[in-house]
Steps between C-alpha positions, in 0.01 A plus 500: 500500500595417170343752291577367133347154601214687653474726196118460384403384159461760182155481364534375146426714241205574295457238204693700168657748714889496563644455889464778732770657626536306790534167290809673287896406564679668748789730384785548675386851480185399704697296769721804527192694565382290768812454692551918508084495700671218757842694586276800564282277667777335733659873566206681612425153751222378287635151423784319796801393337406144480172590306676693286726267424193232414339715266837632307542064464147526345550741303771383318306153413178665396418413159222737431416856589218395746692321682795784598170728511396268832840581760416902429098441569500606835803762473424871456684608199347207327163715468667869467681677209852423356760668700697767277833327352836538657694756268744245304847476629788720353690376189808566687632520840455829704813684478705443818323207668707249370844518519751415225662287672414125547365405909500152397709313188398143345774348316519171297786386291438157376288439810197566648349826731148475689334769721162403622322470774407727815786737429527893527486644129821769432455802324726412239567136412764402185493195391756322238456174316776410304466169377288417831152598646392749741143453663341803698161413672357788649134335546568467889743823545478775703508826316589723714586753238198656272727472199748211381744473223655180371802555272553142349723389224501139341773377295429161360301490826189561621349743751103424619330731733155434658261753671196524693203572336384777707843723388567710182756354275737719240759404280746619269779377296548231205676207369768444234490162358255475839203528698369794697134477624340691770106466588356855546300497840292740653387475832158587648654619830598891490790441679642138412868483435653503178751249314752631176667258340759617273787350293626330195516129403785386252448154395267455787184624667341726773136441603236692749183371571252492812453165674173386474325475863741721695409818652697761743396483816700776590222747318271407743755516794530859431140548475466360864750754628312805324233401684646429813710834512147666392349396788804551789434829348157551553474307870 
């Protein structure tokens, strides 16, 4: 069932009054909030995946705060109190779980590099535009590492990284004559991996931002296995 075309009416309000909350603009904050209720949702086996995905395509087209309210109506946490926030990620990586050497190196030199995709995220990935572009999508990637660190370096080039939502993003580093802009993310779930992005543009720029609409999967995965070793455990 389509539960945004099903969503019932808002009751106008009282004559000199302004709208009730329900009538206001959804924030991105607000979808944000609704799309943490349906991951819990679809990892404690509340919503199937293909409900879940129906309501997280709702959700991102509702207009109004009433309407996200509707896909968390029936849903526990919807009617309890806020869960306590994650602890925000470290400014820097945690000494020793990175190593300072590259696993994975992006090069291009009047050309063009891409890595997108389904793909297995490195620990380390270095990345060098020089007079060329270098595109890292990690919006489908599997993190198999809690923390990773992307060393990039544009020289009258340009380096472009993209996240999920659902991760913490960190960056440090600056341009000269350049660009160097990193989105600060924090991510709801305690244990969601973590993305630095360092380096230096010269003549060029570096830039870190979540994609909107793309979430790890891969959080939940592990939350499946807890819960499945919890249980071989207790049979």
């Amino acid at each position: 069932m389509d539960l945004h075309k099903h969503a019932p009416a808002q009751d106008a309000a009282p004559h000199g009054t302004g709208p009730r909350v329900s009538e206001l603009r959804a924030s991105d904050a607000d979808r944000d909030r609704i799309a943490d209720m349906l991951r819990e949702a679809l990892a404690e086996g509340r919503l199937t995946a293909d409900e879940h995905a129906e309501r997280v395509e709702g959700v991102l087209s509702a207009r109004t705060v009433g309407e996200l309210d509707v896909f968390v109506r029936d849903l526990p946490a919807a009617h309890a109190g806020g869960h306590s926030a994650a602890a925000p990620a470290p400014d820097r990586p945690t000494a020793g779980t990175v190593p300072a050497e590259p696993d994975e190196n992006l090069v291009a030199v009047f050309s063009s590099a891409v890595r997108k995709g389904r793909w297995r995220a490195s620990r380390r990935i270095h990345a060098y535009a020089v007079f060329g572009s270098v595109e890292i999508d990690l919006s489908e990637a599997v993190f198999q590492h809690r923390q990773v660190v992307i060393k990039a370096y544009a020289v009258f080039g340009s380096v472009e990284v993209r996240v999920p939502e659902n991760v913490s993003l960190r960056g440090a580093g600056g341009g000269i004559l350049g660009s160097f802009e990193v989105d600060t993310l924090d991510s709801a779930e305690a244990d969601a991996p973590v993305v630095y992005v360092d380096g230096w543009a010269v003549l060029g720029s570096i830039e870190a931002r979540p994609r909107r609409g793309k979430l790890v999967a891969d959080i939940l995965d592990r939350v499946h296995r807890g819960v499945a070793k919890g249980l071989r455990k207790h049979g």
